[in-house]
C-alpha positions as CSV (number, residue, x, y, z in Angstrom):
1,X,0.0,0.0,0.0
2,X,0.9,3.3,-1.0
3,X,2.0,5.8,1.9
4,X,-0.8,8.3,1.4
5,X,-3.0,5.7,0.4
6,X,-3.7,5.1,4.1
7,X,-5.1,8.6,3.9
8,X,-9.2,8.2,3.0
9,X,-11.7,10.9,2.8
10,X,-15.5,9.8,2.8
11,X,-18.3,12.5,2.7
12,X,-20.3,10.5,5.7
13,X,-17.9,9.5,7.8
14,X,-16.0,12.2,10.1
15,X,-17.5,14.8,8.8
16,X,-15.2,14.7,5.3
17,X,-12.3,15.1,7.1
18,X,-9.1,13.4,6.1
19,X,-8.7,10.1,7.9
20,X,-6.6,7.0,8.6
21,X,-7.7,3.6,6.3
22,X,-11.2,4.7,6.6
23,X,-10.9,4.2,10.2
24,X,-12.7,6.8,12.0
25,X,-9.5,8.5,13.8
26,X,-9.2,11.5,11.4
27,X,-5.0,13.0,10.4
28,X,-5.6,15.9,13.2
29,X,-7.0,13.3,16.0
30,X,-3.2,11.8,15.3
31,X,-1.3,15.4,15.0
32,X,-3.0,15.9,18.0
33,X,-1.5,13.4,19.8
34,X,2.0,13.8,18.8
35,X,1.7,17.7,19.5
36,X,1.1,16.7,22.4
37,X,3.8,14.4,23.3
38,X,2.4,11.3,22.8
39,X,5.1,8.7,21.4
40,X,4.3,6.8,18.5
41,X,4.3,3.4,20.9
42,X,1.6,4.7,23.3
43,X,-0.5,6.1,19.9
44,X,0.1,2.5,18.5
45,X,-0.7,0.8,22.0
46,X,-4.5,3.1,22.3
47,X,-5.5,2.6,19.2
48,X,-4.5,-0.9,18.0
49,X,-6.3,-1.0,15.0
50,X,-3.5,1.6,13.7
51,X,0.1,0.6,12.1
52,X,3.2,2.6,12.5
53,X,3.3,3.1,8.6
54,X,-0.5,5.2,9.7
55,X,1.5,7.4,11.5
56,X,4.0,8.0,9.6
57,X,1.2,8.7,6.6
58,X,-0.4,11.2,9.0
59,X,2.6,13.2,9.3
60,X,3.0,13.3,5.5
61,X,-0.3,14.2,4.7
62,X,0.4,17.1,7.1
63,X,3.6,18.1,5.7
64,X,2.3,17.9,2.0
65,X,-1.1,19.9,2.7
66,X,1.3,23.0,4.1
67,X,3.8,22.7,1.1
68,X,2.1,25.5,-1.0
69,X,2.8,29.1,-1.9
70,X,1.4,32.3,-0.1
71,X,0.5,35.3,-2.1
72,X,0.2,37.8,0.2
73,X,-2.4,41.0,-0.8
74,X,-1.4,44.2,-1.6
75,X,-1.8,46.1,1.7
């Protein structure tokens, strides 16, 4: 499986928000947790339905989305 494959989006489910394998624990819930120092173990040992490749595809999805230009307005 593709890295960002693990990354679904479904219109019903979590409100359209990006999630992990169409399990409902969305990118942010996993951001979240990391921000707030939560190691990948203890992520991985909470929510055993994830994989440490999910987690990993979370923080890439991230990373990606931010990767974009800013025009800024003429003030």
């Amino acid at each position: 499986m593709e890295l960002l494959e693990r990354i679904t989006v479904e219109s019903g489910k979590c409100g359209g928000r990006p999630c992990i394998r169409g399990f409902r624990i969305r990118v942010s819930d996993v951001l979240d947790l990391i921000a707030s120092g939560a190691s990948n173990e203890e992520i991985l040992e909470d929510y055993p339905f994830l994989e440490a490749e999910d987690i990993v595809a979370a923080l890439t999805y991230a990373a990606r989305q931010t990767d974009h230009a800013v025009i800024a307005g003429a003030a």
